[in-house]
C-alpha positions as CSV (number, residue, x, y, z in Angstrom):
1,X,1.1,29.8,5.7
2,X,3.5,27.8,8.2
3,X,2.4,24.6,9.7
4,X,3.8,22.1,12.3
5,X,5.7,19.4,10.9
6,X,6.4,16.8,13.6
7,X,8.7,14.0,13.0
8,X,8.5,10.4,14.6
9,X,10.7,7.7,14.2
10,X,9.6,4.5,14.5
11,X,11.3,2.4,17.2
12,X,9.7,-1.3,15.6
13,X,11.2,-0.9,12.3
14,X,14.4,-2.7,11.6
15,X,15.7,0.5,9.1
16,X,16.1,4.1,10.5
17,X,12.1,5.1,9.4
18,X,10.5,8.4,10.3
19,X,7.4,9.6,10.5
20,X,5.6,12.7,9.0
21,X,3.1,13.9,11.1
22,X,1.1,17.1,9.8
23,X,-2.7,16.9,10.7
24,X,-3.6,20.2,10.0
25,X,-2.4,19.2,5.8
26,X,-3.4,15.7,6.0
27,X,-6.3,15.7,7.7
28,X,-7.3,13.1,4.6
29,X,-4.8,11.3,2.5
30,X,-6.2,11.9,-1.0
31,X,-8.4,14.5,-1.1
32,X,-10.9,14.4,-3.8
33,X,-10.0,13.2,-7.4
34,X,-6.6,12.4,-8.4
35,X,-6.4,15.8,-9.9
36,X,-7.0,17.7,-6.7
37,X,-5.4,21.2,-5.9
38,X,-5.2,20.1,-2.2
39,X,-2.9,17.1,-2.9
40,X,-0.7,18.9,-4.5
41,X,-0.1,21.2,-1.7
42,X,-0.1,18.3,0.6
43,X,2.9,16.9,-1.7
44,X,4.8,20.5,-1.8
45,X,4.4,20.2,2.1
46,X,6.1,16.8,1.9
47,X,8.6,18.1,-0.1
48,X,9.8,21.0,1.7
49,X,9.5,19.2,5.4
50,X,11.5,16.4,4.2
51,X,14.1,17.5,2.4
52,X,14.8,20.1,5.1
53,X,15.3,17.1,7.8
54,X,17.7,15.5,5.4
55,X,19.6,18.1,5.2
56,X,19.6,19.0,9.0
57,X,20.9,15.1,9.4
58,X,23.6,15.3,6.9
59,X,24.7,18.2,8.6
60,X,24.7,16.9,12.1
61,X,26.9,14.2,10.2
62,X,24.1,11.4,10.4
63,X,23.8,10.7,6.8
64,X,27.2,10.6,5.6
65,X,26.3,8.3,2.3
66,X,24.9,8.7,-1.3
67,X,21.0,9.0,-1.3
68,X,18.5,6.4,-2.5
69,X,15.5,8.2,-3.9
70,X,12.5,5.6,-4.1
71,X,9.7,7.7,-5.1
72,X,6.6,6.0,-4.9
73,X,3.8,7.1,-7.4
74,X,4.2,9.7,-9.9
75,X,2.7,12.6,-7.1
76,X,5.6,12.5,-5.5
77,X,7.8,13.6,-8.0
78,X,7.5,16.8,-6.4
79,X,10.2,15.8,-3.4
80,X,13.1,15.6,-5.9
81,X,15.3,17.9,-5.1
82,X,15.5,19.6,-8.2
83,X,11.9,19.8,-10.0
84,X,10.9,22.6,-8.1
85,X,12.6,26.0,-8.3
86,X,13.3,26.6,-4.6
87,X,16.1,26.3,-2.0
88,X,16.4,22.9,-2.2
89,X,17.0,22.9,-6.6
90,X,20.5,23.6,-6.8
91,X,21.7,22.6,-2.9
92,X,25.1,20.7,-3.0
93,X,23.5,18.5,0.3
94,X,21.6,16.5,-2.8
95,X,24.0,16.9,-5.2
96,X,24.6,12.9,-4.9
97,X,21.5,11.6,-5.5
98,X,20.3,7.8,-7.1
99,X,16.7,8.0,-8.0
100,X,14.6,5.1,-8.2
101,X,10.9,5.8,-9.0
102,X,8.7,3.0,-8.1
103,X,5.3,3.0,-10.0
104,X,2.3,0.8,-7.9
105,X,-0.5,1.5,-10.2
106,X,-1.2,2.3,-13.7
107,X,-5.3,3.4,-13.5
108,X,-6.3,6.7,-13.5
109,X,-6.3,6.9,-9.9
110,X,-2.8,6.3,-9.0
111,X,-1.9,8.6,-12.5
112,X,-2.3,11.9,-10.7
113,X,-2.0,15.1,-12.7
114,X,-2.1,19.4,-11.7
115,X,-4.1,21.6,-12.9
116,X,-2.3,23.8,-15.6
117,X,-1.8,26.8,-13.1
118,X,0.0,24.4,-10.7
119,X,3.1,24.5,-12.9
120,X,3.7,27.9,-11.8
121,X,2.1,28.0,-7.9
122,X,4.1,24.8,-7.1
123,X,7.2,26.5,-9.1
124,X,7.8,23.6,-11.3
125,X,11.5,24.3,-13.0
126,X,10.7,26.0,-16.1
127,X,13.1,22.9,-17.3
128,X,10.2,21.0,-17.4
129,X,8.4,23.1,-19.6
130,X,7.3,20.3,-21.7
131,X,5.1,19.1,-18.9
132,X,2.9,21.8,-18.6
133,X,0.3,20.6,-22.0
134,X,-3.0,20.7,-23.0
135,X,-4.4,17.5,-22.7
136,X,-6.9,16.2,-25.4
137,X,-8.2,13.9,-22.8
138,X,-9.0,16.1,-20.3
139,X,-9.6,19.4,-22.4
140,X,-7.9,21.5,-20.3
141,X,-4.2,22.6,-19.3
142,X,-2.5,20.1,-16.7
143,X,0.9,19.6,-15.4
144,X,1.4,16.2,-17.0
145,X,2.9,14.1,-14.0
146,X,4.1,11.0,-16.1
147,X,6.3,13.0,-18.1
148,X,7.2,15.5,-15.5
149,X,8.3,12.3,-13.7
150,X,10.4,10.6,-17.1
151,X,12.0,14.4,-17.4
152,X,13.3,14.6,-14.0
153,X,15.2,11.2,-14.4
154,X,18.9,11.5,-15.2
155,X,21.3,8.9,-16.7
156,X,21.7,7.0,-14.0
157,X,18.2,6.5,-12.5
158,X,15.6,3.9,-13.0
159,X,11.7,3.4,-12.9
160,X,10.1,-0.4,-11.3
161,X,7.1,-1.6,-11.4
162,X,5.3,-3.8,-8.9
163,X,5.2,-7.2,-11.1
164,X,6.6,-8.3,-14.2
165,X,3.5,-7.3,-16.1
166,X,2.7,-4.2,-14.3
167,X,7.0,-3.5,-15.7
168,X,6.1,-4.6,-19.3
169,X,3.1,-1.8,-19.3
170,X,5.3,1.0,-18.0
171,X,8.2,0.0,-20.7
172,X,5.7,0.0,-23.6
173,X,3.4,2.8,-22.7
174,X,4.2,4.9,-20.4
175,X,7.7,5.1,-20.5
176,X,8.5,3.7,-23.6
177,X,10.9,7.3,-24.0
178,X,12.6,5.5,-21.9
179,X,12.5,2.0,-22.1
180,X,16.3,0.9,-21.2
181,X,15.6,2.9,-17.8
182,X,12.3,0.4,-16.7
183,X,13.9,-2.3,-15.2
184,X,13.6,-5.7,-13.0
185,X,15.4,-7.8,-11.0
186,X,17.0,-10.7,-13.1
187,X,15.9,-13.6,-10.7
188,X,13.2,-12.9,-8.8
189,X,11.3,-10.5,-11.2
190,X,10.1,-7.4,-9.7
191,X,7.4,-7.6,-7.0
192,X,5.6,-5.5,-4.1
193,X,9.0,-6.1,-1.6
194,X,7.0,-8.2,0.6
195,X,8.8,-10.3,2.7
196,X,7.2,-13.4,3.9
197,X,7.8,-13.4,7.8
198,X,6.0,-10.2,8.3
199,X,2.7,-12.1,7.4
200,X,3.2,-15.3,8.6
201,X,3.2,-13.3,12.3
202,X,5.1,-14.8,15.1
203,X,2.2,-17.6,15.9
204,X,3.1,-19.3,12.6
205,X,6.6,-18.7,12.5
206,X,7.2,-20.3,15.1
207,X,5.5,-23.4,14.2
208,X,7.1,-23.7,10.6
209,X,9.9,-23.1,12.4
210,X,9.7,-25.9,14.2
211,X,9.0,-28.3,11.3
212,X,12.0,-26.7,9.4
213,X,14.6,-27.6,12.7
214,X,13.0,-30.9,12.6
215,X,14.3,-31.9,8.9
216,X,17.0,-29.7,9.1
217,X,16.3,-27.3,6.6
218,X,17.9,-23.5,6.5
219,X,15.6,-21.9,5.2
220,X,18.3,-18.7,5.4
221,X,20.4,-20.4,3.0
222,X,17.7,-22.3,0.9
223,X,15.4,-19.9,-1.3
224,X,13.0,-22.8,-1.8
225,X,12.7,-23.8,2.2
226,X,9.2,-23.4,1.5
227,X,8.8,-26.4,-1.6
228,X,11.1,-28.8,0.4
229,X,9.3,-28.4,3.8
230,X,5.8,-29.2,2.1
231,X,7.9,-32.0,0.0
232,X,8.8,-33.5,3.7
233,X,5.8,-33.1,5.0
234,X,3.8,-35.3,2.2
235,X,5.9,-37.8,3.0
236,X,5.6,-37.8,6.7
237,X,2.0,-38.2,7.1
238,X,1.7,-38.3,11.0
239,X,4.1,-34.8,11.1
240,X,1.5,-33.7,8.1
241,X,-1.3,-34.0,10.1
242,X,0.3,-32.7,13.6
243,X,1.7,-29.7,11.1
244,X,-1.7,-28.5,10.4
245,X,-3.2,-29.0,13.2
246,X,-0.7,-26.7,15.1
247,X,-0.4,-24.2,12.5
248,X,-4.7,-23.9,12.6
249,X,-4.1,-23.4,16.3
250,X,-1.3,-20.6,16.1
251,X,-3.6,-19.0,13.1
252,X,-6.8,-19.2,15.5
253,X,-4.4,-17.1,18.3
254,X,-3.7,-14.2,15.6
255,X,-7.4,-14.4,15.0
256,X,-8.4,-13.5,18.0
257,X,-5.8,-10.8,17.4
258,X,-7.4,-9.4,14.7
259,X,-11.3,-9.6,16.4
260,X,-9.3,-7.7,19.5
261,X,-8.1,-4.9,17.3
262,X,-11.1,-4.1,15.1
263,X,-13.7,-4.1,19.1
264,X,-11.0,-1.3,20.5
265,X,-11.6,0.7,17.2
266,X,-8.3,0.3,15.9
267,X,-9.5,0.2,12.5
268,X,-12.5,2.8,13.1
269,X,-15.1,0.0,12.2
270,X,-18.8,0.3,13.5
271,X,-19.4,-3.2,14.8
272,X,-22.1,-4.3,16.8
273,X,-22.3,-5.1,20.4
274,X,-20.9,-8.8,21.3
275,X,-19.0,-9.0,17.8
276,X,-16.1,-10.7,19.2
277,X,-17.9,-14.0,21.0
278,X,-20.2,-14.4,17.7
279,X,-17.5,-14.3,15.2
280,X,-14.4,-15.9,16.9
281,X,-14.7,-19.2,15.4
282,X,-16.0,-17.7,12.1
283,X,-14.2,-17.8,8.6
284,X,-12.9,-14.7,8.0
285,X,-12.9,-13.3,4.6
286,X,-11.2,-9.3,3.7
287,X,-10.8,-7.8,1.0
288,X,-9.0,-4.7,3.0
289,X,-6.6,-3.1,-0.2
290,X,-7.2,0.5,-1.5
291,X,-11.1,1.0,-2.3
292,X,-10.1,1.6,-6.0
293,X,-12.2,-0.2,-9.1
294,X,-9.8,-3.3,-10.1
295,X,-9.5,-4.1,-6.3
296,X,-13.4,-5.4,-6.7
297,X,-14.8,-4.5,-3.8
298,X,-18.0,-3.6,-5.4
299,X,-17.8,-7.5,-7.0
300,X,-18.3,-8.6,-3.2
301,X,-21.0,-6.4,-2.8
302,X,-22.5,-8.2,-5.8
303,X,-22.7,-11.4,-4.3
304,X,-23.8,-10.2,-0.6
305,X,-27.0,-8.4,-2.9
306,X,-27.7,-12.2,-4.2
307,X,-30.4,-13.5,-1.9
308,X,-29.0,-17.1,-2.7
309,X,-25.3,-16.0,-1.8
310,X,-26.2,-14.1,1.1
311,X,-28.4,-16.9,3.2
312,X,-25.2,-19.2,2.6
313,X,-22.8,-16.5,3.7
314,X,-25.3,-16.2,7.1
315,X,-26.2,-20.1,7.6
316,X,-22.6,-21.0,7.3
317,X,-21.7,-18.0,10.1
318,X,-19.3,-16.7,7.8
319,X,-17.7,-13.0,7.9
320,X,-16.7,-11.1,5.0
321,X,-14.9,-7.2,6.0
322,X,-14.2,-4.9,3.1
323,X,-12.2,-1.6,3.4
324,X,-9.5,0.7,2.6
325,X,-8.7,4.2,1.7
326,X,-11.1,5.8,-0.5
327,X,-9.8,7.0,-4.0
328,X,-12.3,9.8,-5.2
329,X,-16.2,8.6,-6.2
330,X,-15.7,5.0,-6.0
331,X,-14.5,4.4,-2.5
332,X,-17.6,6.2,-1.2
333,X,-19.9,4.3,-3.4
334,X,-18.7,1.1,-1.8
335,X,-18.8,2.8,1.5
336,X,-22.8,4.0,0.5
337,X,-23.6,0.3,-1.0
338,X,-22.7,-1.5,2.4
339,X,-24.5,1.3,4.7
340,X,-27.4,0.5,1.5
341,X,-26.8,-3.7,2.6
342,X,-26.6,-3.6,6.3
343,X,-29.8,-1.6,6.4
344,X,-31.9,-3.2,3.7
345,X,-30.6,-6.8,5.2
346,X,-30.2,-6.6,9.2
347,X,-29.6,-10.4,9.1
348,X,-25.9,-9.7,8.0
349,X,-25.4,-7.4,10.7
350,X,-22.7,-10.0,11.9
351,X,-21.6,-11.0,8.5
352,X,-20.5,-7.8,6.8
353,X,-18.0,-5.7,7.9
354,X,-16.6,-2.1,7.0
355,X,-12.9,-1.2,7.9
356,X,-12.3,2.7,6.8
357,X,-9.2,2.8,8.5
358,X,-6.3,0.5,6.8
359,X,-2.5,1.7,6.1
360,X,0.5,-0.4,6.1
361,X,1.3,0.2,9.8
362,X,-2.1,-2.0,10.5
363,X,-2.3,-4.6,7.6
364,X,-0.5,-6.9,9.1
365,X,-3.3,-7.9,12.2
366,X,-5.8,-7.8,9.1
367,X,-3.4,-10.1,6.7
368,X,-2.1,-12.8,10.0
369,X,-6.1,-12.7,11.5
370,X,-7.8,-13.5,8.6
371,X,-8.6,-17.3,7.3
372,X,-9.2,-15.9,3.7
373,X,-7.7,-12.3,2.0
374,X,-8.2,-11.2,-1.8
375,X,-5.3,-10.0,-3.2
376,X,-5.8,-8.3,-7.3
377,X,-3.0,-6.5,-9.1
């Protein structure tokens, strides 16, 4: 059936970025398991919506360049122009295309796969044959999206990872077909693309700012601004001490940040009443990353089940907040076990927090506003 597709763009962002906006498709993100019908339409959706407003933009003359391709995770394979047998296969608008498919995750529930009649619903290219199998693993037919991803790249293209390790697992496992195409950046390695600043928030900028026009380091021009301005600062021990003492202060403000966000709901956590006064001089701990397995959530939840562990946690005032997306049966067990905690224990009522709501748009007030974050890859 036809749905509306409405398109944002978003006016913070230093790149032309859009936005996607299709509720009545993705109502949820990921939809059950990572072998769900559902998110396989929800891709096809994707694919169609945004290849059409390329094409309107190249031909109102807006994109005049080659296209970059970065697909990100092996379910969105489906957006490349030619996979799927439709108007978009064989249109000279993508005719010039460099593809760059960026894996994040190499459990089973990043690895997404179709069902064996997808191949033909979604109208795979019957080029990609080969990726329709039956799986030993799962006993049944699937549209194998690994190697539905290796067939659609072409001599040119390339596949990252998201750390040198997570790189050396794709070029010996699951790409190993294709080894010379799994690449990484000579000098820095390959990594998630994150870019200092936008954690540091403006708060802390400013004050290591400060302290880098003070010794008169460029930190534009020096990639290791960060070693030399700690070097200086052990051997200036009244600026050491005024250094931390203002960068605590700037990190309290984007504190009070983060408390401000999560009591106007913009994370869609149930707090109680009078969270903000009780935990604004709190240590903040979050572990606030996709509610997948590795990530360790449940680990957390370990601790805060300890009767040891969690009078220390409450005596010391201290406030831990899990969240994230759920990824099929584990994210709502975590979400289950802390509804389990906060009911069984009503003395961390003030200690344990639940964010359901986290996306990149967002992370930052979590990631500047918090004394403490887990970070496992």
């Amino acid at each position: 059936q036809d749905v509306e597709v409405k398109i944002y763009r978003n006016p913070f962002s230093e790149t032309t970025n859009y936005l996607l906006y299709c509720p009545a498709i993705f109502s949820v993100i990921y939809p059950g398991n990572n072998n769900d019908d559902f998110r396989a339409a929800q891709t096809l959706l994707y694919r169609k919506a945004c290849l059409r407003f390329i094409k309107e933009l190249i031909t109102e003359g807006k994109i005049t360049d080659k296209l970059i391709f970065t697909t990100n995770e092996v379910n969105t394979t489906l957006v490349v122009p030619w996979v799927v047998a439709d108007e978009f296969e064989n249109d000279p608008s993508f005719k010039n295309i460099f593809l760059h498919h960026y894996n994040h995750t190499v459990v089973p529930a990043g690895l997404h796969y179709y069902h064996g009649h997808m191949f033909d619903d979604l109208k795979i290219s019957r080029k990609y044959a080969s990726a329709h199998r039956y799986s030993q693993v799962h006993c049944e037919e699937i549209v194998d999206l690994v190697l539905l991803t290796a067939l659609a790249l072409q001599d040119s293209h390339i596949i990252t990872g998201c750390s040198p390790i997570h790189t050396k697992v794709l070029r010996e496992n699951f790409f190993k077909d294709l080894s010379g195409k799994v690449v990484e950046d000579d000098f820095f390695g390959n990594s998630e693309g994150a870019v200092i600043e936008r954690w540091q928030g403006e708060e802390v900028k400013a004050t290591i700012n400060k302290y880098l026009k003070l010794y008169s380091i460029d930190a534009d021009r020096d990639l290791f601004w960060p070693y030399i301005l700690f070097t200086r600062l052990d051997q200036d021990a009244d600026n050491r001490v005024k250094f931390i003492q203002e960068l605590l202060e700037a990190k309290q403000q984007q504190k009070f940040r983060f408390i401000k966000a999560i009591c106007e709901s913009v994370f869609n956590a149930v707090i109680p009443e009078g969270l903000a006064k009780k935990i604004a001089d709190a240590s903040i701990f979050t572990n606030v990353r996709r509610l997948v397995d590795y990530k360790c959530s449940d680990w957390t939840l370990d601790i805060l089940a300890d009767d040891n562990y969690r009078s220390r946690i409450v005596q010391a005032g201290a406030v831990i907040i899990i969240g994230g997306r759920p990824f099929g049966d584990f994210g709502e067990g975590v979400k289950n076990r802390i509804a389990w905690l906060l009911g069984r224990f009503p003395e961390l009522k003030n200690h344990l927090i639940f964010i359901p709501n986290h996306n990149i748009c967002t992370s930052w007030i979590i990631q500047q506003g918090t004394n403490f974050s887990l970070m496992l890859s």
